[in-house]
N, C-alpha and C positions, 0 to 999 in steps of 0.2 A: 513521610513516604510510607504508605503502610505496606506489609508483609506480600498483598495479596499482590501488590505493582510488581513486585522484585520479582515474587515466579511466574509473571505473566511473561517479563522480560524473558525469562529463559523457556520459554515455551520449546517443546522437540526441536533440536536443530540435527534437520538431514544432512549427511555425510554421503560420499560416492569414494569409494575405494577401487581404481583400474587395476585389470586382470587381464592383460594383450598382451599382445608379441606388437614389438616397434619394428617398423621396417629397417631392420638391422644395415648400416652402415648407408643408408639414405637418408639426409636428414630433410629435404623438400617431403618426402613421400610421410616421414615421421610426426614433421609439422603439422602436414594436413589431414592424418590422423586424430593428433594430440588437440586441435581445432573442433573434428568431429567429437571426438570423446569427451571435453568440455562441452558441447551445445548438447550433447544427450542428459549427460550428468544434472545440467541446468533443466532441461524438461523433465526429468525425473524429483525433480524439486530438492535437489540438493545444494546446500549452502556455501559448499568448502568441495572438492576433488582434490583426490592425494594419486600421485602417480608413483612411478619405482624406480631406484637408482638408477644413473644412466639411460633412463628413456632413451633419450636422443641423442645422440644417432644410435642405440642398443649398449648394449655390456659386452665391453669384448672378452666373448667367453672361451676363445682360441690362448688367453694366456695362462688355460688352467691343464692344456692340450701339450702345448711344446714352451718354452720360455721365448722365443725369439720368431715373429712371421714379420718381415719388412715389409712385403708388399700391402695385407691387413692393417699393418700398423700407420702405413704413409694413408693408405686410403681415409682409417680412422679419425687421424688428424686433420685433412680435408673435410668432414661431414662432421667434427664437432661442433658445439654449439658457441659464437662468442655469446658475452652477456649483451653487448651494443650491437644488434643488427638486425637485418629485415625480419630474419625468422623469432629471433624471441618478442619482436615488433607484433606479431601476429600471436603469439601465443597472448602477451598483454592483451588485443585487440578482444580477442574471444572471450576473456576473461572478464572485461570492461561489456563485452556486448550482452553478454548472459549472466550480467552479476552475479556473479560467482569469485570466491576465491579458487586460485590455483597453486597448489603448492604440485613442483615437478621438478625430477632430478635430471640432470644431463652432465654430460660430457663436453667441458668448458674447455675454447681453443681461445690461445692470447694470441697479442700480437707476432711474438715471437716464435709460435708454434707448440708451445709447450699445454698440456693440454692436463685438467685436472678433473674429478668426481665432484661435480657443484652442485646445486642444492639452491631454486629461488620459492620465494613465498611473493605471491601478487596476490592484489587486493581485488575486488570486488567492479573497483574502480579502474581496473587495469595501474596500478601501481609498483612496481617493484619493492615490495618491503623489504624482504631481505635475500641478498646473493652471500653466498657462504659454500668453503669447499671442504671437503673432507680434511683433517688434520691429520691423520694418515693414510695411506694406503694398503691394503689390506694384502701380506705375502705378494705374491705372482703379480698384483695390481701396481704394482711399483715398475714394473717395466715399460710399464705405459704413464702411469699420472706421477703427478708432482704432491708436494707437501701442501697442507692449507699454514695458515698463520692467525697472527693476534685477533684483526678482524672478523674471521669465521667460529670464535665463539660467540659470537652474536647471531644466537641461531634462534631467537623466538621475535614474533611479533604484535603485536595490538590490531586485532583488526573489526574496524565497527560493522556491525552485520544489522546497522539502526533499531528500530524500539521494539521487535519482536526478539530481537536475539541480545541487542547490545553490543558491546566489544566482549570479545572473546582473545584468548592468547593464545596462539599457534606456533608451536615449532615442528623442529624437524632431525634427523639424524638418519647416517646412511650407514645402512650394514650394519657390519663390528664394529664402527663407534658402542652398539648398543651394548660391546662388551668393557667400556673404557671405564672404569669406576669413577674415576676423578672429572671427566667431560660428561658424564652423565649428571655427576652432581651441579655442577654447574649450569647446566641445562634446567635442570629442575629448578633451582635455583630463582630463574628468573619467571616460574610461577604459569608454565604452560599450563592450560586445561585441553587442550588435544593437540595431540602428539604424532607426528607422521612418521614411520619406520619404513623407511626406502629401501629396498633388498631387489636383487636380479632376480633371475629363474633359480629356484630352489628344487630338487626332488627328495623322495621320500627317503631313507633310508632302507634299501634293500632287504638287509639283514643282520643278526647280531656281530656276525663275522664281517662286517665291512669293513676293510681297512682304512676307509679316510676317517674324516674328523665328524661324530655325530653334530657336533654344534655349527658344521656346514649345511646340515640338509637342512630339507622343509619344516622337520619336529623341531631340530635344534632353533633355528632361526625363528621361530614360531615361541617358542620356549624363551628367546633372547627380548621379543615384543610383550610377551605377555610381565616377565618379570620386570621390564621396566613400567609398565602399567602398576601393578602392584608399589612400587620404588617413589613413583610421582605422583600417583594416584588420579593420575589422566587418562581420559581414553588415547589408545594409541590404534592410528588407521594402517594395516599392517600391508604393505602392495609390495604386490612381487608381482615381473614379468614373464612372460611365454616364450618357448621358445621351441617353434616347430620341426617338423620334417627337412622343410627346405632349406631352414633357417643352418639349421645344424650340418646338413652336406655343404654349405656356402660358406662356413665358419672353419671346417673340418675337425668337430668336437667328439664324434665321432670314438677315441679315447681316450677324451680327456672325465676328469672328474668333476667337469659342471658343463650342463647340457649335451651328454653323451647317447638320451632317450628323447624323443618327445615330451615337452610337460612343463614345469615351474610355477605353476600359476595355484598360489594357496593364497590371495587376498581375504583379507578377514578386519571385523572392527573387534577392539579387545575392550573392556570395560574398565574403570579405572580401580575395579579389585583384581582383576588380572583373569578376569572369564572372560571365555570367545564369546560373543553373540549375535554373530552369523551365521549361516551355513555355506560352504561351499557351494559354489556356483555349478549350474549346468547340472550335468549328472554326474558332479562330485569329482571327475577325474582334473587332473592336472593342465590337460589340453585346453581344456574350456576356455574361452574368452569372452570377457562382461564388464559390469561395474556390480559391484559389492554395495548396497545403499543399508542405511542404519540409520535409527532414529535416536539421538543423545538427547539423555537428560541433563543436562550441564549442571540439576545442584547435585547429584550424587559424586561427584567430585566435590563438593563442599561437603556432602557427608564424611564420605571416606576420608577428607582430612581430619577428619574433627577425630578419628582414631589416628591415622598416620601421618605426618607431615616431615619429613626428613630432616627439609632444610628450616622446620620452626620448631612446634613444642617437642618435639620425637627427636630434638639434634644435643649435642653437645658441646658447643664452641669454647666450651672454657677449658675442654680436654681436646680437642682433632678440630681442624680447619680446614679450607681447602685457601690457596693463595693462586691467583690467576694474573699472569700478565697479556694484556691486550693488544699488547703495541704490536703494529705491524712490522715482519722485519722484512725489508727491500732488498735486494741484489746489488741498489746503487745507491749509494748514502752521500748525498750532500753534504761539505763542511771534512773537518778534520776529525780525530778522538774529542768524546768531550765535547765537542757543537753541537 
């Protein structure tokens, strides 16, 4: 197989990065969205679309306002997403019709009501490769989702993109995971070359005097994507959601310390040395809504290992390791101790 076949295979593979507002706490209206914005993405000649945590039904951004809205919150759980049902049936659908992969995050409802930060990757084929939830929830986010477990570090997938692209490795991470040191490594670990960074509505930091957390706004979280680019040395498709005028009086965020302005929307592709290399969309403001498209070179990720590789010649297993348990743990365990 000579040299010239291998980079023919990885010829430009386009990327689409969303930059929307979801129609916040509808999920019919969010699906049929999320439907359009895949078939654009698809005519825009993109290979892959990465959407932003909690797309569907939105990020409920009232728990950074007050701890406790019952009415929001019973509503929320009504409009989440299960993983088995007509509406993620139709995101498949769209995905399978405009061969495309869809990697998209939502707000997962079980049978019991309990509702978590999930995270699927579909194939081209309309596939489900991988369902995966957050393994924690981030402060205030705990009043609403549950834990992930063993199964949700299985968070990248193989997906064949056939003989202009080949199979390619796609994962995914929501939010501050991207601050987790030890589920990061693990994640790299299993060898992604593009990496999806799921974030809500972020804004800029006001000023030096603000008193929340820099590594909440749009520079920190922007700074959270870039460094694990640098760490993996993958691109990472960086989406974050909108979140407007109406949005914000129907939320009542109003004074809360996430979505308190109109804005959030800093989608970006990062390069796998940890450069931007997009520009913001529209006229650069936060409001804007779009898709973010990028053209990867999929060997410069084999460059940039051949200096950095973390989890190979750049590691040190005979001094620090990471140990991982997988198993899932249930709420109802069959058998005794010891079975």
């Amino acid at each position: 197989m000579s040299s010239d076949y291998l980079f023919k295979r990885l010829s430009p593979f386009r990327v689409a990065v969303i930059q929307s507002e979801p129609a916040y706490l509808e999920l019919p209206a969010t699906i049929e969205k999320s439907c359009r914005l895949i078939t654009e993405a698809a005519e825009g000649g993109a290979q892959l679309v990465a959407f932003p945590e909690c797309w569907a039904p939105g990020y409920p951004t009232w728990i950074w306002a007050r701890p406790v809205d019952a009415e929001l919150h019973t509503r929320y759980i009504y409009h989440a997403l299960p993983v088995e049902s007509q509406a993620m049936d139709l995101v498949k659908a769209a995905a399978k019709k405009n061969s495309i992969a869809v990697v998209i995050g939502f707000a997962e409802r079980t049978q019991t009501n309990s509702v978590y930060i999930s995270q699927a990757i579909i194939s081209p084929q309309g596939e489900l490769l991988v369902h995966r939830r957050k393994i924690k929830p981030t402060h205030m986010e705990r009043t609403i989702f549950g834990d992930g477990s063993g199964n949700d570090l299985n968070n990248v997938a193989e997906i064949d993109f056939g003989s202009h692209h080949g199979k390619v490795k796609v994962g995914c991470l929501a939010c501050w995971e991207h601050t987790q040191p030890l589920l990061k490594y693990h994640t790299i670990s299993q060898g992604e070359t593009v990496h999806v960074a799921m974030w809500p509505p972020v804004s800029p930091i006001p000023g030096i005097d603000y008193p929340g957390l820099w590594s909440m706004t749009a520079e920190g979280c922007q700074n959270l994507s870039q460094t694990y680019a640098i760490e993996s040395a993958a691109y990472v498709l960086h989406s974050t959601a909108v979140c407007n005028a109406k949005s914000i009086q129907f939320l009542r965020t109003e004074q809360g310390i996430v979505c308190s302005e109109p804005g959030g929307g800093h989608s970006c592709v990062i390069g796998p040395d940890g450069r931007r290399l997009t520009e913001p969309l529209g006229d650069g403001t936060d409001v804007a809504e779009g898709i973010v498209y990028a053209d990867l070179d999929l060997t410069k990720c084999v460059a940039t290992r051949g200096f950095l590789d973390v989890v190979g010649h750049y590691s040190r297993p005979n001094l620090l390791w990471l140990g991982v348990d997988k198993r899932q743990k249930e709420a109802v365990v069959q058998g005794g101790p010891g079975q």
